[in-house]
N, C-alpha and C positions, 0 to 999 in steps of 0.2 A: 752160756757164761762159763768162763774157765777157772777152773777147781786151782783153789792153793791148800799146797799142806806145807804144816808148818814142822819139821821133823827134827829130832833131838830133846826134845822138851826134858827138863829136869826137875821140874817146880811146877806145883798147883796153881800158882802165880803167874808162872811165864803161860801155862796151857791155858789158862781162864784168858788171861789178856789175847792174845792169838786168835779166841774163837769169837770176842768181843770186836777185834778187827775185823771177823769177815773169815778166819780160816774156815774151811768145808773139811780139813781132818787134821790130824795132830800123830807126828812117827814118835813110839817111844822104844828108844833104842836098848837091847836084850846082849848084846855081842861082848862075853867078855873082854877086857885090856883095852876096848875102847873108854876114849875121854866122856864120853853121856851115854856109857850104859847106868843104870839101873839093875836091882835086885826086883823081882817079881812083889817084896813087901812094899819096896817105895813107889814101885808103880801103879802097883792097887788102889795105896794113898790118894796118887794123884786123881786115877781114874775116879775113887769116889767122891772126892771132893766138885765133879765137873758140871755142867748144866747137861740135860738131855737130848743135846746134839751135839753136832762134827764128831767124825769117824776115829774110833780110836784103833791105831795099828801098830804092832809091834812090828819091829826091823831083828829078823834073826838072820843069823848066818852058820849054813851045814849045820842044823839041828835036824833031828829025825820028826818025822811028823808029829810021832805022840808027842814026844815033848813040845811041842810047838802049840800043840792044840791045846795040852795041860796048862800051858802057862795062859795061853788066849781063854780059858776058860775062868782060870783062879784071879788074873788080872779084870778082864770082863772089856777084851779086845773084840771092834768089829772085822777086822782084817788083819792079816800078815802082811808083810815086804820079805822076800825069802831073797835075799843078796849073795849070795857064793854059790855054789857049784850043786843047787839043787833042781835034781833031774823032775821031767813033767811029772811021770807017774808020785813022787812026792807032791808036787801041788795036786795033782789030780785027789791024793789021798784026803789033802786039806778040802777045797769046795767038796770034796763030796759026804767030810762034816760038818758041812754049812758057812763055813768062813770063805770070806772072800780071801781073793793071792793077790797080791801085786808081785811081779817077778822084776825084780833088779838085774838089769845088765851093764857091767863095766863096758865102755865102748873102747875097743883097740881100732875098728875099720869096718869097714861094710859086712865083713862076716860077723859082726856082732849083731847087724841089723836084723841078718837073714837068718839068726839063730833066734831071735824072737816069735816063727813060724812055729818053732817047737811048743809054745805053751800057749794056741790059739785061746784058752779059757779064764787064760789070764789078764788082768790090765799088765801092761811094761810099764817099767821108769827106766830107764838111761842114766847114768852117771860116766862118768869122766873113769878113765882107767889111770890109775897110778901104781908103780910098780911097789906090790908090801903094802899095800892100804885097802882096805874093805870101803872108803868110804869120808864122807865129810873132808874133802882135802881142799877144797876150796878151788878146784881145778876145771878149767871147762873144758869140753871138746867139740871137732866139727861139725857146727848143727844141724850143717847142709844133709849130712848122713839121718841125721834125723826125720828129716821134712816129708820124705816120701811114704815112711812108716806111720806116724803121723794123721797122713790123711784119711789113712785105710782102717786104723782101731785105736782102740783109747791106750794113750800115750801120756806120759808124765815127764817132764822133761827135769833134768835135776842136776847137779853139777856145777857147782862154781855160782850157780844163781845168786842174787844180790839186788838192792834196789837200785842200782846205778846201770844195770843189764838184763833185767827180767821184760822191760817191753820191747828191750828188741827181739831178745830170745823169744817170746811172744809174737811177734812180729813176723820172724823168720820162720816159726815152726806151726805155727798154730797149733798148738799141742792139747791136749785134754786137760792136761793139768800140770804145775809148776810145786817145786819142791825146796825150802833153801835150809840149811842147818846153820852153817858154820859163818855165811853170808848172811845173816841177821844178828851174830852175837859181836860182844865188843869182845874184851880181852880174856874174857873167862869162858872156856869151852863148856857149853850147856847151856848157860843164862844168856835168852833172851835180852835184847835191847828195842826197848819198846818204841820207841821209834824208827828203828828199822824195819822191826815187824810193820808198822804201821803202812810206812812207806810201800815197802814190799806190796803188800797187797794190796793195798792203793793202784800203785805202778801195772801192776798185772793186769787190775778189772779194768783199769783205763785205755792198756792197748790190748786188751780184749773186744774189748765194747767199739771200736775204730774197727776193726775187723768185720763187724756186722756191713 
């Protein structure tokens, strides 16, 4: 069965609805002067108000491990997403205090794929590269670069994702798991649209489940 996360969450409300759909984890975004970061108090918030399952991860960018763990600790995250320019031995620092890594790569070309080889311990996500952007741009990239990576380790496919494109991307990639932010909200960056979300994962376990 293929994993959705639901990433960007800003409300207790949009992350309950998300996990009531069916999300298997939920990204709460840490990155300053983005549009859905969060303060470590309003995340806490969310986090305690949640039911006892899907994964909760924070999305940092170029934080140093302590700090990363401090905040995964005080917030009561199960995993990171470490998205900019952090090298293995920082993750390596992270699982080996217990926290799962997910490592985010911008994709510019096939050297993005093969730099995935550097954090065998990690799960990848894939995201679309935009020049000036960490992220959420609503931009997709060529998933064909994807596919092969894909077959070999758990893979999160993410980028541009939306319910109008997620079973193809699905379809094409066969991926471990699918990610959408910015392609589930309506006009306000953070808030979820509960029918998108719905859709979304709907769309995904159905051309997952063709797959078999």
């Amino acid at each position: 069965m293929i994993r959705v996360k639901i990433c960007g969450v800003t409300t207790a409300d949009d992350a309950r609805y998300a996990l009531d759909c069916g999300a298997d984890a939920l990204g709460i975004n840490f990155v300053p002067g983005t549009p859905r970061c969060l303060d470590e108090a309003a995340a806490a918030e969310i986090v305690a108000e949640l039911p006892p399952f899907g994964v909760r991860v924070g999305v940092f960018v170029d934080e140093t491990a302590q700090r990363v763990e401090s905040i995964a600790r005080r917030v009561g995250l199960d995993a990171v997403q470490l998205h900019g320019e952090e090298t293995p031995e920082t993750c390596g620092r992270l699982i080996d205090r217990g926290l799962r890594v997910i490592r985010g790569l911008r994709v510019r070309g096939a050297e993005t794929i093969e730099e995935a080889a550097r954090y065998p311990d990690c799960t990848i996500l894939l995201d679309a590269f935009v020049k000036g952007e960490l992220g959420g741009t609503g931009k997709t990239f060529d998933w064909s670069l994807a596919r092969e990576l894909a077959s070999g380790r758990e893979v999160i496919l993410s980028g541009g994702l939306k319910p109008g494109n997620v079973a193809e991307a699905v379809r094409q990639v066969n991926p471990y798991g699918v990610d959408s932010s910015s392609g589930i909200e309506g006009r306000v960056p953070g808030r979820k649209d509960p029918a998108l979300v719905r859709e979304f994962i709907g769309n995904a376990r159905l051309a997952a489940a063709h797959q078999d």
